[in-house]
N, C-alpha and C positions, 0 to 999 in steps of 0.2 A: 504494500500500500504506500502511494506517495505521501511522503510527509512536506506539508508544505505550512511556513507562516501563515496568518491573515492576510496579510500583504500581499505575501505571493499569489493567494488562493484569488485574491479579487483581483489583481493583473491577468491572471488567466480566466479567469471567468469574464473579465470586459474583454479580452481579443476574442472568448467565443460568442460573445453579443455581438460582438460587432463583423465576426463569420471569419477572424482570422486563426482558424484553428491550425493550420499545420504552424503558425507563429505558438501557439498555445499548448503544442505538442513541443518545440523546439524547448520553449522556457519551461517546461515539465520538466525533459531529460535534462536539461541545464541547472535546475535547481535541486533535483533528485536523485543524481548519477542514473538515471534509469535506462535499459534498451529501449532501444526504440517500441516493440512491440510492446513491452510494460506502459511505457509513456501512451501510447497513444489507446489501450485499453483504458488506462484511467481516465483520459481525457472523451473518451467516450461515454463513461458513466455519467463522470462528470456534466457532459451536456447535454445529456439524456436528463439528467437532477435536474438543471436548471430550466429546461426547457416545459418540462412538468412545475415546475415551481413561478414563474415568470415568462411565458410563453411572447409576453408583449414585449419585452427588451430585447428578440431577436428580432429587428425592422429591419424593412427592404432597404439596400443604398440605395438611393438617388439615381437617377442617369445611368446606371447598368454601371459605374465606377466608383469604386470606395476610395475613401482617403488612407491612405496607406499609410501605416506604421511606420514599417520597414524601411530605414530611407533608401536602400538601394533600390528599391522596387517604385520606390515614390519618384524616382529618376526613371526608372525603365517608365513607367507609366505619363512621365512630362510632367506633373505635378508639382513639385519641388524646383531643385535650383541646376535646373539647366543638365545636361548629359556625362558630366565631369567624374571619371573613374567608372561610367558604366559604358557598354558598347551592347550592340545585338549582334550573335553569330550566326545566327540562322531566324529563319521568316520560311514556314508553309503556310500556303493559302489552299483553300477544300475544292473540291472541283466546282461547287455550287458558287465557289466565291462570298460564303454566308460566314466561315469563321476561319482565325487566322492564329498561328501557334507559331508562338514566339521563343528564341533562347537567348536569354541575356548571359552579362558575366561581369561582375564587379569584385575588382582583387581575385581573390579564388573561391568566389561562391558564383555557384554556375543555377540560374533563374530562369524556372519552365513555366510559362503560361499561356492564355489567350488574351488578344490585344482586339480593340476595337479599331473603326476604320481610319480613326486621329492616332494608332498606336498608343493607348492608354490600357492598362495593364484591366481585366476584370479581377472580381473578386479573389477565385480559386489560382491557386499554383503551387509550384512544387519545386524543391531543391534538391542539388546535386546530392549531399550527403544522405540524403529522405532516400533517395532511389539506391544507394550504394548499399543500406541497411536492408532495403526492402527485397533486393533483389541479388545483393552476396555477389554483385559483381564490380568491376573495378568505376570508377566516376564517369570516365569517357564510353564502354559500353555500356554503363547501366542507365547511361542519359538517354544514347542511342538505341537500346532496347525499347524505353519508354514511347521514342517517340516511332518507332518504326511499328508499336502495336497501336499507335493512335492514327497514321499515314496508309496504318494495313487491318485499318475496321476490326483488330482484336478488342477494344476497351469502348464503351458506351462513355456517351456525351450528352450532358445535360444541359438543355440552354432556357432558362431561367427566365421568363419576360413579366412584368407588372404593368398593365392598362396599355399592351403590344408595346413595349418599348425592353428591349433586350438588359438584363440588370446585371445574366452571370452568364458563365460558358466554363462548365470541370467536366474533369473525367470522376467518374461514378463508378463505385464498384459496388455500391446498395443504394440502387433507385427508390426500392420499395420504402429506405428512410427517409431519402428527400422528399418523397409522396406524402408519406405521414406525414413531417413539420413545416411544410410548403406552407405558407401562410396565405389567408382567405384568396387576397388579390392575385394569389400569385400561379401563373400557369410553366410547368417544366413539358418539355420538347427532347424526348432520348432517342439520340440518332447516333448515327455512327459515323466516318469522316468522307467517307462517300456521300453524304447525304439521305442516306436508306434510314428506314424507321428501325428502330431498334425495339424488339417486343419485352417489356417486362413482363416476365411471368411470374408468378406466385415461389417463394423460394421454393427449391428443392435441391436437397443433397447442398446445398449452398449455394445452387447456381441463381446469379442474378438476374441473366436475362439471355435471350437470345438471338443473334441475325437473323433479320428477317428472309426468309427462304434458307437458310443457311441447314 
């Protein structure tokens, strides 16, 4: 069980209000020594508690873009002060031309996300160190792993819109929970990077979902 201050416990509980949860998994293991998978179980209960307890102080950002913590990401997104120490190495765009995946890189933390049509960073993303733990392989494959299952319709894509105006855009590996805490306004779109519908089915054996014709 992590042990965490007060302090800390409400730092991580407002970056999951505020839907910065892999930031919220980072300051976990950071504060806890914990692995990763320990971290990010807890930090699932965790938002599970509070979403049950306070369901109202998870709100939609604004404009499909959040104000970013992060300050590297707050540069990858334009936000902040200008491009200074951060660069982008790669840019795919989907065949549909509807979503765009981005890889930044500041110092040595290497920044996997979706960018809108001003390249401004969404909500969801993901770091190099996150995919080396998750997938036990080195930073430069395990980046390239990620993104060649997201290029090659293996991982499902959630795009997020509130009153048709686009809020998020992640990769999901349990739809059926974003479905649960979707909030009233809010309609989710699971596709894959082809643009094909991606079918959630009811879990089974663990499986999230499936291609459609697949």
């Amino acid at each position: 069980m992590a042990e965490l201050s007060d302090e800390q416990r409400k730092e991580i509980g407002d970056l999951l209000f505020a839907g910065h949860k892999i930031e919220a998994i980072k300051r976990c293991r950071e504060y806890c020594s914990l692995g990763l998978s320990e971290a990010k179980g807890f930090i699932d209960e965790y938002e599970a508690a509070l979403r049950a307890a306070s369901p109202n102080r998870f709100a939609a950002q604004p404009n499909g873009v959040r104000i970013l913590a992060d300050a590297g990401l707050e540069r990858m997104a334009g936000t902040a002060r200008g491009s200074q120490g951060i660069k982008f190495t790669e840019q795919h765009i989907s065949p549909d031309g509807l979503i765009t995946l981005a890889v930044a890189q500041e110092n040595i933390d290497k920044i996997i996300g979706f960018v809108d049509f001003q390249g401004k960073c969404f909500q969801w993303h993901t770091h190099g160190d996150l995919l080396v733990e998750f997938s036990g392989l080195p930073e430069d494959l395990a980046i390239r792993k990620f993104i060649d299952d997201v290029l090659g319709n293996r991982v499902i894509i959630a795009v997020s819109s509130v009153g048709g105006v686009v809020r998020d855009i992640a990769v999901t590996y349990d739809p059926e929970s974003d479905v649960k805490y979707k909030s009233d306004d809010e309609d989710i779109v699971f596709r894959y990077w082809d643009g094909s519908t991606a079918v959630v089915l009811p879990k089974r054996n663990g499986a999230n979902g499936d291609k459609a014709n697949q």
